[in-house]
C-alpha positions in Angstrom: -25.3 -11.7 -12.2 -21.8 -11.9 -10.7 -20.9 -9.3 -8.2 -17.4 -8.1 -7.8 -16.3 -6.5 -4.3 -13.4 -4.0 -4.8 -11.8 -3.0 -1.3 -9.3 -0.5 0.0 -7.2 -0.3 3.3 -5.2 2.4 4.4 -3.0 2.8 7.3 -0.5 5.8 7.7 1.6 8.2 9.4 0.0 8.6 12.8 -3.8 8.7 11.5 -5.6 5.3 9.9 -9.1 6.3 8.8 -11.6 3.4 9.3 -14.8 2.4 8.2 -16.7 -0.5 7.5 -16.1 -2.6 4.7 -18.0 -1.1 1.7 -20.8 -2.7 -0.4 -20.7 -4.6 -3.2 -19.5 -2.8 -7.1 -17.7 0.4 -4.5 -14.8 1.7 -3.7 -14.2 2.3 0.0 -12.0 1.9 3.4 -11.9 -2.0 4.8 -11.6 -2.3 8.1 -8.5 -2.0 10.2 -7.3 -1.3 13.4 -3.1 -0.1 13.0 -1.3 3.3 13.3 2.2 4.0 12.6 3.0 6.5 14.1 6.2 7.4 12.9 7.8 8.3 16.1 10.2 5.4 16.5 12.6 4.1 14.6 13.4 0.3 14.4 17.0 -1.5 14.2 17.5 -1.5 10.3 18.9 -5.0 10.4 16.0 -7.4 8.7 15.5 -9.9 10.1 13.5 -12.1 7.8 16.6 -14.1 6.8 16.0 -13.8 3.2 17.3 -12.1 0.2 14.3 -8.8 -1.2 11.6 -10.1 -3.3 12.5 -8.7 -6.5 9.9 -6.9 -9.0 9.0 -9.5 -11.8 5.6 -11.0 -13.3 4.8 -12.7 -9.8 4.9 -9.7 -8.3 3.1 -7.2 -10.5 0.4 -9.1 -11.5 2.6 -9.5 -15.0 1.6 -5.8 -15.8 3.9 -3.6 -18.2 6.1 -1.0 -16.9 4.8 -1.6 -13.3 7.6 0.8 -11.3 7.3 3.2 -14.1 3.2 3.6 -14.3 3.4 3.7 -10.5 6.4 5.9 -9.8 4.4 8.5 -12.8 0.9 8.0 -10.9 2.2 8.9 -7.7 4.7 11.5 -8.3 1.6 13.0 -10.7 -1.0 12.8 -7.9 1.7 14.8 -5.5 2.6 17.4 -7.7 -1.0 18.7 -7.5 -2.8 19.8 -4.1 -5.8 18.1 -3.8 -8.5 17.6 -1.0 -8.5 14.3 1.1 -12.1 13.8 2.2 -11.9 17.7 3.8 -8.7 17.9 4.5 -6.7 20.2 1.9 -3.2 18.1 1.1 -0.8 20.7 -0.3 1.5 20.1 -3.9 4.1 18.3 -2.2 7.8 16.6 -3.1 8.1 13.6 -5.9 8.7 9.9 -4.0 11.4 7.8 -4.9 10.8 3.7 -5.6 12.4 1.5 -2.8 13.7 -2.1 -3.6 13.2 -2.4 0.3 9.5 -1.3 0.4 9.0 -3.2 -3.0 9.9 -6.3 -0.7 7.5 -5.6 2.0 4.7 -5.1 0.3 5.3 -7.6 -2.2 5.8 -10.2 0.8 2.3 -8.4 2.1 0.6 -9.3 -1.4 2.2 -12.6 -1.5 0.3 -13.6 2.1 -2.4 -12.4 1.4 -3.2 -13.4 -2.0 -1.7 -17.3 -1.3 -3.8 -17.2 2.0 -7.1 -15.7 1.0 -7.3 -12.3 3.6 -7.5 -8.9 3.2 -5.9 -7.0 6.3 -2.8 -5.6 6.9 -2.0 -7.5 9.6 -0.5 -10.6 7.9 -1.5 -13.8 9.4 2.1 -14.0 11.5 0.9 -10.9 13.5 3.0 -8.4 11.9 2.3 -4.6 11.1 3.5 -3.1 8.0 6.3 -1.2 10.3 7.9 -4.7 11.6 7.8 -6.0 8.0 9.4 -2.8 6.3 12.1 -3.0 9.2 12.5 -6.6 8.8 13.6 -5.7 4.7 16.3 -3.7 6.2 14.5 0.0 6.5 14.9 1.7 9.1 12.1 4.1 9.4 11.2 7.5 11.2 7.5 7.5 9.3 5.6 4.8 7.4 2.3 3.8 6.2 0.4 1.9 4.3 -2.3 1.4 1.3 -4.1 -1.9 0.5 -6.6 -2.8 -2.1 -8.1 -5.8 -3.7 -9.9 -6.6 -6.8 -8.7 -3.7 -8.8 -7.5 -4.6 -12.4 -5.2 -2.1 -13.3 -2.4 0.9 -11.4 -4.8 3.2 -12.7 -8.1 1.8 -11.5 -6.0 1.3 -7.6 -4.9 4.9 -7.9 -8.4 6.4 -8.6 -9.7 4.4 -5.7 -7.4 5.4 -3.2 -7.5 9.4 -4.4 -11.1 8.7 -4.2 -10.7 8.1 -0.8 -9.5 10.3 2.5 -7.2 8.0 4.2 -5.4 6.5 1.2 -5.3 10.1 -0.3 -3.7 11.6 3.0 -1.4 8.7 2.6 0.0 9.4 -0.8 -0.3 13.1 -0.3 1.5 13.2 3.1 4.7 15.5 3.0 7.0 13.4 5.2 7.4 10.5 3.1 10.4 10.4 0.7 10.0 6.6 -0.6 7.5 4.3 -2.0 6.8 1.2 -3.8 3.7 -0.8 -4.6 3.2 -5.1 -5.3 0.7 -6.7 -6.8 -0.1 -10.3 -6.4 -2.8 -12.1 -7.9 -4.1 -15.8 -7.4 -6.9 -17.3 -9.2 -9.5 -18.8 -7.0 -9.1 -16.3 -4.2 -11.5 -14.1 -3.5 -10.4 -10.8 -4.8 -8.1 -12.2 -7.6 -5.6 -9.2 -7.2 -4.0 -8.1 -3.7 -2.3 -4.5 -3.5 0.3 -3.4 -1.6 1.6 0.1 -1.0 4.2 1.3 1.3 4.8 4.2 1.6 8.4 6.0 4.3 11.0 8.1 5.3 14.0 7.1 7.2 
């Protein structure tokens, strides 16, 4: 019987819970060790030396109506208050889609699904502040959601509600843009990589 391990990461605004990495057929926190904190703002000048990734079937898993179903599923989840784990997250303001985020995390989902990892530091040591300021952001808050395995926007969305980290995330006031990625690569272990990124400048 084939088992299929779906994960989650979340790292936000100045609070990243942790836990181990879940077991087999759950939904859950993986592992990881960054904050942003939101405190500082980088130099908006990117310094990746390359044009944004642009949204297209490489980098939404060739899903219909990716910005739209994600912009709705967000903006949806926000205009209800909900509790994340026990922490009561207010009805809070709609997030607008980011070409800039879009780049990082699709860059994030690229990396990881090309090199076989799950982690949101990517394998040149970089957090997901230094990649959102190396597209050109420059931030006052960030964070960041990650999940593998999932299928579809919906089934990533009801994991990370599902979950208190990734629900603070999407729930937390200060952010004013978003944009999610997803990559997938046959062969790797998970199949699909998520990215979210979530900030305010």
């Amino acid at each position: 019987m084939l088992a299929v391990v779906t994960l989650l990461g979340a790292c936000g605004g100045g609070e990243a819970p942790e836990s181990p990495a879940v077991p087999t057929g759950t939904v859950g926190t993986a592992p990881s060790t960054e904050t942003a904190s939101g405190t500082v703002s980088p130099a908006p000048v990117p310094t990746s030396g390359s044009a944004l990734l642009p949204l297209d079937a490489r980098t939404s898993c060739d899903l219909p109506d990716f910005q739209v179903e994600w912009t709705r599923q967000i903006n949806a989840a926000r205009a209800s208050a909900r509790t994340c784990g026990s922490a009561p997250m207010p009805a809070t303001t709609p997030l607008r889609w980011d070409n800039r985020l879009f780049s990082a995390a699709a860059r994030h989902s690229l990396d990881m699904a090309t090199n076989n990892y799950f982690s949101h530091t990517g394998l040149d040591g970089r957090s997901s502040a230094q990649r959102i300021a190396d597209e050109g952001y420059a931030w006052t808050w960030t964070g960041e959601n990650i999940a593998a395995g999932q299928p579809t926007v919906s089934a990533v969305m009801a994991g990370w509600l599902a979950s208190a980290g990734h629900c603070s995330n999407i729930m937390r006031a200060q952010y004013q843009d978003v944009a999610v990625a997803c990559v997938e690569q046959p062969g790797s272990t998970f199949g699909r990589y998520w990215t979210m990124v979530l900030a305010r400048p």
